[in-house]
Residue frames as qw, qx, qy, qz and C-alpha x, y, z in Angstrom:
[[0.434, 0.075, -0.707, 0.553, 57.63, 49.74, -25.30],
 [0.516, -0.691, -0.506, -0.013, 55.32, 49.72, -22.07],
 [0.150, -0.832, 0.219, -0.487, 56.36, 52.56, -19.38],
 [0.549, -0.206, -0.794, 0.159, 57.90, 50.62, -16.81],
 [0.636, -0.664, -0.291, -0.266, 56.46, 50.36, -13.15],
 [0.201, 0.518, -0.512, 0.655, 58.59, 51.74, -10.59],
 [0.617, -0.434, -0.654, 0.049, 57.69, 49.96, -7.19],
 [0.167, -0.750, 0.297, -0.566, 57.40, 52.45, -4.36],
 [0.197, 0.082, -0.823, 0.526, 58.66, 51.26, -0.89],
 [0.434, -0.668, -0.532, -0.286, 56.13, 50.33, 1.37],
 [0.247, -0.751, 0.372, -0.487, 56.62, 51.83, 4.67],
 [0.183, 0.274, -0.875, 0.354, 58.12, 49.86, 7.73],
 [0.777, -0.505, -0.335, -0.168, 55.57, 47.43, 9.88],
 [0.264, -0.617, 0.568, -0.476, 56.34, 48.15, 13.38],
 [0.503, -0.076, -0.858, 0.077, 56.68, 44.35, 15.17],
 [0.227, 0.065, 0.699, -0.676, 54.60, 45.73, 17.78],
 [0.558, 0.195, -0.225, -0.775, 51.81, 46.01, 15.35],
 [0.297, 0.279, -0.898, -0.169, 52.26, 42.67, 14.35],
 [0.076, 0.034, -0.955, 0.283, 51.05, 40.92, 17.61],
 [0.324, 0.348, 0.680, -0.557, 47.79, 42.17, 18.05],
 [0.641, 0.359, -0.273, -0.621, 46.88, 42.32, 14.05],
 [0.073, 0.389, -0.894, -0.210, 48.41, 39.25, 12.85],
 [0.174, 0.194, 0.953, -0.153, 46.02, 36.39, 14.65],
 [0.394, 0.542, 0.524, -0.526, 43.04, 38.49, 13.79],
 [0.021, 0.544, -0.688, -0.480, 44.57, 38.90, 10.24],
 [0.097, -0.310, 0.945, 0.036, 44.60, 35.32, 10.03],
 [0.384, 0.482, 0.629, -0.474, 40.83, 34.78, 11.68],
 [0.548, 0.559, 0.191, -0.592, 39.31, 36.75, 9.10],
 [0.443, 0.477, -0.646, -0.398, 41.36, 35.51, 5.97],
 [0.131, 0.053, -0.988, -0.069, 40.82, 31.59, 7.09],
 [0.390, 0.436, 0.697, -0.415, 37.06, 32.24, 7.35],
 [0.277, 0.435, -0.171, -0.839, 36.67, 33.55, 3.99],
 [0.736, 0.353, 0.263, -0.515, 34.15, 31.97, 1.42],
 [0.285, 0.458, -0.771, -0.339, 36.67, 29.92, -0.67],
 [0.914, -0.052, -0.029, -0.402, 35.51, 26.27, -1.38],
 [0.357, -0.638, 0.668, -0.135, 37.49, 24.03, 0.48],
 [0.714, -0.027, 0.700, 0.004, 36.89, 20.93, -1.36],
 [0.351, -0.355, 0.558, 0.663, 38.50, 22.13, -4.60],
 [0.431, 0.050, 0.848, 0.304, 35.53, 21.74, -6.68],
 [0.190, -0.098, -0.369, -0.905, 33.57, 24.75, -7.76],
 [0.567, -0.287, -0.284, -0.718, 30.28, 23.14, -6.47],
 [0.769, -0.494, -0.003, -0.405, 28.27, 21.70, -3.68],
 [0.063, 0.471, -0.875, 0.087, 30.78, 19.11, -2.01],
 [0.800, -0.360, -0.479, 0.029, 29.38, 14.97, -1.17],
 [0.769, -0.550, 0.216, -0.243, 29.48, 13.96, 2.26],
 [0.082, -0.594, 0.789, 0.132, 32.49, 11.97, 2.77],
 [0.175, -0.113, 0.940, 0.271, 32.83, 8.68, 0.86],
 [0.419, 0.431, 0.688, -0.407, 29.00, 9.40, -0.60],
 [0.176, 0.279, 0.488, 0.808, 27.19, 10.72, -3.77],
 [0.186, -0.766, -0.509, 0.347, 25.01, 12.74, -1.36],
 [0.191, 0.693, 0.016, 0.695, 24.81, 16.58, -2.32],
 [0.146, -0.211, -0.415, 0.873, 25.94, 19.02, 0.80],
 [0.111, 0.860, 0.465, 0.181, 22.57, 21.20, 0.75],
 [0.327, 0.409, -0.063, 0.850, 23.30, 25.09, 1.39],
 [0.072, -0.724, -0.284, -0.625, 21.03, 26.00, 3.43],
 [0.285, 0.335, -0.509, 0.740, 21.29, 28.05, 6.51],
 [0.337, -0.655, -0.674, 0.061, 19.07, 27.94, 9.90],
 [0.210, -0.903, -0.134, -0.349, 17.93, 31.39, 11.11],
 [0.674, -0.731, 0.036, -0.095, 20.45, 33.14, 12.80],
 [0.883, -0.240, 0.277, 0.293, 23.64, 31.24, 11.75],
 [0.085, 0.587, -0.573, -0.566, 26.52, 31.47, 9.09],
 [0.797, 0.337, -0.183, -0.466, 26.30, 29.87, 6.13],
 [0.782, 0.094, -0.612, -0.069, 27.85, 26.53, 6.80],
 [0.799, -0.587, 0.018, 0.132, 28.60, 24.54, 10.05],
 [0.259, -0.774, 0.578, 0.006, 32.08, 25.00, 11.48],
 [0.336, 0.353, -0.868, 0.095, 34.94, 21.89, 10.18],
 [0.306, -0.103, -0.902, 0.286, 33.72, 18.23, 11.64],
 [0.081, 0.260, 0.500, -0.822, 30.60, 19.51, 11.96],
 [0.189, -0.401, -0.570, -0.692, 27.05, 19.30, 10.19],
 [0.353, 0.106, -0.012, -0.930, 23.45, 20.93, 10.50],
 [0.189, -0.351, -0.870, -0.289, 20.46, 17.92, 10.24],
 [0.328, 0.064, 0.221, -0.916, 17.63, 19.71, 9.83],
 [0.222, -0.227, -0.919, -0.232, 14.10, 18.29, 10.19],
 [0.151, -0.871, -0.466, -0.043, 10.74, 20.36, 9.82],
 [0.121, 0.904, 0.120, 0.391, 11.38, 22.75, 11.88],
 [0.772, -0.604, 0.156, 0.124, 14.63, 21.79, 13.73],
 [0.583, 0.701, -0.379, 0.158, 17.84, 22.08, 13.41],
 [0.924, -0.319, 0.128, 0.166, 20.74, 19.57, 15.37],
 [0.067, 0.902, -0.423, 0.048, 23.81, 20.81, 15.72],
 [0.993, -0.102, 0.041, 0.043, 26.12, 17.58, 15.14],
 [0.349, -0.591, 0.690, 0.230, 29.50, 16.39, 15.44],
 [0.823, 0.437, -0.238, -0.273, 30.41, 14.17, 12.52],
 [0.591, -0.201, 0.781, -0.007, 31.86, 10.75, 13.30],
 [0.741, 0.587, -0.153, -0.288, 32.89, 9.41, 9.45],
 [0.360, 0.552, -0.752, 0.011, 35.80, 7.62, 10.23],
 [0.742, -0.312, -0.549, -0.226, 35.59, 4.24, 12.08],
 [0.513, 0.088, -0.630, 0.576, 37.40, 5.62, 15.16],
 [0.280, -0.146, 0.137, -0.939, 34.97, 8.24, 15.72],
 [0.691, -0.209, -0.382, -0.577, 32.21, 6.11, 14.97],
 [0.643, -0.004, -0.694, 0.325, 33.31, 3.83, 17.66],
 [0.250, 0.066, -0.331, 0.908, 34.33, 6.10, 20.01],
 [0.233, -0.730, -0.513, -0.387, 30.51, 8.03, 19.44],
 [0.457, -0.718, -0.077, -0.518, 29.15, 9.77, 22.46],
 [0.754, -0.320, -0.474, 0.324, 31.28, 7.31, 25.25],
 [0.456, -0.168, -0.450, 0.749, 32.01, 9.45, 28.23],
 [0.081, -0.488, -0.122, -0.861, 30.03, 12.31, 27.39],
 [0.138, -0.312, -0.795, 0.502, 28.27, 12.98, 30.79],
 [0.279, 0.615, 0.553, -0.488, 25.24, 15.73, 29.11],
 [0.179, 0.315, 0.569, 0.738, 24.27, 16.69, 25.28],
 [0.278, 0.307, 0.210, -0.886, 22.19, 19.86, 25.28],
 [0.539, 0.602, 0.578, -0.112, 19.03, 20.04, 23.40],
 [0.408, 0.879, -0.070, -0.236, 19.69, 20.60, 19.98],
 [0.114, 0.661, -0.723, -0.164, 22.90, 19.09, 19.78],
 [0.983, 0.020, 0.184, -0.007, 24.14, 15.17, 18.77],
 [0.297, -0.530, 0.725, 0.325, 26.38, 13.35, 16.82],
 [0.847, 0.468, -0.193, -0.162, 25.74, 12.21, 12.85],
 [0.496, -0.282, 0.696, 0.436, 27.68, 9.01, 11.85],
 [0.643, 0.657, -0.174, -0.353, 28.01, 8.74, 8.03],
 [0.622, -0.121, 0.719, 0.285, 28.95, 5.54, 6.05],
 [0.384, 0.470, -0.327, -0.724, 29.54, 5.36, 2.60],
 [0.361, -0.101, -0.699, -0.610, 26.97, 3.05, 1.55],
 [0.665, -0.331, -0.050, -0.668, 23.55, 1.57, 2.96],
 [0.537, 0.012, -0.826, 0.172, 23.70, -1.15, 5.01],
 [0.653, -0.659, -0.371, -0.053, 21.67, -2.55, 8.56],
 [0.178, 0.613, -0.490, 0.594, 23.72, -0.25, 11.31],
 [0.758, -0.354, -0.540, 0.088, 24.08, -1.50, 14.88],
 [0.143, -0.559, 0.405, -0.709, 24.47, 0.52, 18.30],
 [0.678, -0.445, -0.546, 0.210, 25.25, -0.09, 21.73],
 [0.270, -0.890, -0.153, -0.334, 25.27, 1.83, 24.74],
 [0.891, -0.262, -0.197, 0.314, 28.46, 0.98, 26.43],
 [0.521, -0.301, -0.242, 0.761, 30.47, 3.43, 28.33],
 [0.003, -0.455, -0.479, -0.751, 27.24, 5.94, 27.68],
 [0.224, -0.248, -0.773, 0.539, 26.22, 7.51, 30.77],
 [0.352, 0.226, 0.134, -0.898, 23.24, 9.93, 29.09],
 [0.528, 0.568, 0.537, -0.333, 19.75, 8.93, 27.78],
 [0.009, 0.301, -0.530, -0.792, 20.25, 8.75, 23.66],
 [0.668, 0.571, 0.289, -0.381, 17.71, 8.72, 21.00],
 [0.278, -0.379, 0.576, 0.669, 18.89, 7.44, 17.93],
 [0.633, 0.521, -0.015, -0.572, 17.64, 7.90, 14.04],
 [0.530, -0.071, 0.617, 0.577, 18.89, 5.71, 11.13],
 [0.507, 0.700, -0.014, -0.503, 18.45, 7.77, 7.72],
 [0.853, 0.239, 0.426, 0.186, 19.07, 5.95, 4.19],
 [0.501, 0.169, 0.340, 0.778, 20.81, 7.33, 1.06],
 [0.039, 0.615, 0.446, 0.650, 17.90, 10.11, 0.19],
 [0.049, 0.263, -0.460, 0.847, 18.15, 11.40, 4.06],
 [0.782, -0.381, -0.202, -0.450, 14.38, 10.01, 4.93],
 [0.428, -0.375, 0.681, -0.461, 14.22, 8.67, 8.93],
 [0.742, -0.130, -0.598, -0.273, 13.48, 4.68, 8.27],
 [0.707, -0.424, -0.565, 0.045, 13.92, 4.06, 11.93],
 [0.035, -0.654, 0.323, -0.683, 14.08, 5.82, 15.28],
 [0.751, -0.352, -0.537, 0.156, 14.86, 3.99, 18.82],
 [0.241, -0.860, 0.319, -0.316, 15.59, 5.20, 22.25],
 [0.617, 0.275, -0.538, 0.504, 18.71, 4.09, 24.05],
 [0.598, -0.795, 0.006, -0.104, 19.31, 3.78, 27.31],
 [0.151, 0.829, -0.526, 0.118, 22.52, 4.51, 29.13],
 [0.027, 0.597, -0.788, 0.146, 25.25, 1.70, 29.81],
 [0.789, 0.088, 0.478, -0.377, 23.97, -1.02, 28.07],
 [0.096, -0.280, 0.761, 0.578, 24.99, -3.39, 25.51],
 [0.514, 0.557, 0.641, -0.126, 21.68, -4.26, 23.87],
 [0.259, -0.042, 0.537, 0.802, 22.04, -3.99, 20.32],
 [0.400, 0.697, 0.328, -0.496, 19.64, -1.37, 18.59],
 [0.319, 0.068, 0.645, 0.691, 19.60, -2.31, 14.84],
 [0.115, 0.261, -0.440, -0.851, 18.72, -0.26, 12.28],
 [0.556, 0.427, 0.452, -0.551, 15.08, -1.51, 10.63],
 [0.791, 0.572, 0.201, 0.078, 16.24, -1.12, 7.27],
 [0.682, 0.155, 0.102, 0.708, 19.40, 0.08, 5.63],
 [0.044, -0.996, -0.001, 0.084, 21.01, 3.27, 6.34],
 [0.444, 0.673, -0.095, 0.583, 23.42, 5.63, 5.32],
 [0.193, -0.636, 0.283, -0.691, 23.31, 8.22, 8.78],
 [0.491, -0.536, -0.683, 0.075, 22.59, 7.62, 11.88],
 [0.130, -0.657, 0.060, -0.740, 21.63, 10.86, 14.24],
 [0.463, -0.325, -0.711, 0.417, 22.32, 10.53, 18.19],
 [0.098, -0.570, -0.110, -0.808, 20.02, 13.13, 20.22],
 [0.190, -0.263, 0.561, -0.761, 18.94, 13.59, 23.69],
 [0.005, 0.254, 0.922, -0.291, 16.85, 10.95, 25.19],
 [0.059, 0.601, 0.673, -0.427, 13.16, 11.88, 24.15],
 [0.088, -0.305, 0.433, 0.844, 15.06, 14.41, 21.65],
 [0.230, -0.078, -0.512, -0.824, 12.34, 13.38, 18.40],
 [0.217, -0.571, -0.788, -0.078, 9.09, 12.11, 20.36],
 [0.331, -0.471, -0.270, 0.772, 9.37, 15.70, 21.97],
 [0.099, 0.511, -0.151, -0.840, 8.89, 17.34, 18.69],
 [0.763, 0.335, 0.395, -0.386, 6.88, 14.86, 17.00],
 [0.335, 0.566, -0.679, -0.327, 9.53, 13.79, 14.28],
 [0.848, -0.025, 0.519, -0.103, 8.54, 9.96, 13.33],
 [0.411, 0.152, 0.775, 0.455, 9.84, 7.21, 10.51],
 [0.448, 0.706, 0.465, 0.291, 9.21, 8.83, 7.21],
 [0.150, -0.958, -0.019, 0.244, 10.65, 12.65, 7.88],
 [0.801, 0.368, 0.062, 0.468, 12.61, 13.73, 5.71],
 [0.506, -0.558, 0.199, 0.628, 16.27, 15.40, 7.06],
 [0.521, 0.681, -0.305, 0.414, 18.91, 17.80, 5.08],
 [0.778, -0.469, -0.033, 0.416, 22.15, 17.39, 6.29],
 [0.086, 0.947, -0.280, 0.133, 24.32, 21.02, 5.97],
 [0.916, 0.012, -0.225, 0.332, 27.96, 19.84, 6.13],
 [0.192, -0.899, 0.181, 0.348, 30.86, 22.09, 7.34],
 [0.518, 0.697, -0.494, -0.044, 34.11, 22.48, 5.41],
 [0.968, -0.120, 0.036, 0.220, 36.07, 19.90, 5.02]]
């Protein structure tokens, strides 16, 4: 027969305590390092067979924040919003009235196919990439604001990357450059 275990009382938690631990409590347990997409290893991109990469730009934690990826190229790194659903993708960049440098907006479809943009209720200078299945740039156009003029895609893509007017002729990024794309948790 085992010994049994006699539970000691814990002491009382004052409810003042409470208020000013609790949220911060929370904070740190709902950042911890669990994989949020149930599966023990790298997660896809939504509706893809893309691998998430891992890696981390100088400086950062180790994944973007939720609705949020990391396209890096060379030596750059684009802080995006992720637009994966077709309301977002719609929706894109309209109203925005300034995108810093460094920042955009990845759409992501799940499969290749010619993509089409317009500029309509867009009131900033956009640059836009298309990237295919393997994350290589096959085409890269600038946009002006509040315009419908349709800017297809060159060849099939998977991505497309909005950036700041001037955003990759600025840093010499042409067709052929190959991207990773760092997801956040999902």
């Amino acid at each position: 027969m085992l010994p049994s275990r006699r539970r000691l009382p814990s002491p009382p938690i004052s409810p003042g305590i409470l208020g000013p631990v609790l949220p911060a409590l929370l904070a740190l347990l709902s950042g911890c390092g669990a994989d949020l997409n149930g599966e023990g290893s790298p997660a896809t991109s939504p509706g893809d067979g893309a691998a998430r990469e891992t890696a981390t730009p100088a400086g950062t934690r180790d994944r973007p924040m939720q609705g949020m990826a990391w396209v890096i190229i060379a030596n750059d790194t684009v802080h995006a919003e992720v637009a994966d659903t077709p309301e977002s993708r719609e929706r894109g960049l309209m109203y925005r009235t300034e995108l810093e440098d460094g920042q955009g907006m990845l759409f992501v479809y799940s499969s290749m196919a010619t993509r089409s943009f317009w500029m309509r209720n867009t009131f900033i200078p956009l640059d836009i990439a298309f990237l295919d299945d393997r994350q290589v740039i096959v085409d890269i156009q600038q946009m002006e604001p509040e315009t419908e003029t349709l800017h297809e895609s060159g060849s099939p893509a998977m991505f497309a990357l909005e950036v700041p007017g001037g955003w990759y002729a600025s840093r010499g990024i042409r067709i052929g450059a190959q991207a990773r794309i760092v997801f956040g948790r999902r």
